[in-house]
N, C-alpha and C positions, 0 to 999 in steps of 0.2 A: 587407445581411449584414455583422456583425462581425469580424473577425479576431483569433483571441486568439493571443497571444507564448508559449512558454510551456517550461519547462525541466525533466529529468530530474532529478532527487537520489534520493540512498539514503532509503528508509524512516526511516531513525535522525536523519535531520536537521530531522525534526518531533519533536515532544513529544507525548507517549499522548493528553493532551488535546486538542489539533489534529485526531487522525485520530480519532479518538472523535467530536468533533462535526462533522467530515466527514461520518461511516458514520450517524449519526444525522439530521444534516442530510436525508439522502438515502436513507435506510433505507425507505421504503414502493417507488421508482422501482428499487433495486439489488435487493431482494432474489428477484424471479425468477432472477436469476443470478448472483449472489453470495451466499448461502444461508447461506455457511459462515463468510463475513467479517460478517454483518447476527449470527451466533449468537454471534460471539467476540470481538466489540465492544458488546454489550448494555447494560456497565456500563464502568465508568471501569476498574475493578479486572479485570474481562476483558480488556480493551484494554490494560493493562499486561503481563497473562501473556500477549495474540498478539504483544507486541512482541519478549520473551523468547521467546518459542516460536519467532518469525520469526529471532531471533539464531541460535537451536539448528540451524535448516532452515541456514542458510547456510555456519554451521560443521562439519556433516556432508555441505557441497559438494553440498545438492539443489537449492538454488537462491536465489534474493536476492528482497528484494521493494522495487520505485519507487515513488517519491511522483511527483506531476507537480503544478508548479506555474507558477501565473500570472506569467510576467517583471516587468509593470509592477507589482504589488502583492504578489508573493509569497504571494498565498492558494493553499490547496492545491485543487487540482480535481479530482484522479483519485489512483490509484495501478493498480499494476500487479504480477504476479509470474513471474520467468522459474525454471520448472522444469526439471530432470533434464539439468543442465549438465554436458556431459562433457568433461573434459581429454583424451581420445583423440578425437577428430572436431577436424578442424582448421578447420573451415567453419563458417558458419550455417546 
């Protein structure tokens, strides 16, 4: 068994193309459960308006969205989204 390295970044620090052929890469194995990112990355041109869209989500403080990527190469391997982030809860 493998070990993979691997680091956290903001969404923004890929290019629409990168996470476009992520979702596509991976779009038959994701989309039982990712439904909504497999319908908003369809096209290149989608996948620039959920990057926008994911700006508007962050800037209305509902939440951010991660990339995860591979230390030794920097390809991207996942991402991730944390919602309904509240500045009153002082906890995780």
């Amino acid at each position: 068994m493998s070990k993979t390295s691997w680091k956290i970044e903001k969404l923004h620090s890929v290019r629409p193309t990168e996470f476009f052929q992520l979702v596509q890469k991976n779009k038959e194995y994701i989309h039982p459960t990712f439904p909504v990112t497999i319908s908003s990355c369809e096209t290149l041109w989608k996948t620039k308006s959920f990057f926008s869209d994911s700006k508007n989500f962050k800037k209305q403080g509902k939440g951010e969205y991660f990339i995860l990527k591979e230390e030794q190469n920097n390809q991207i391997i996942g991402y991730f989204q944390i919602k309904n982030i509240s500045q009153k809860i002082g906890r995780c």
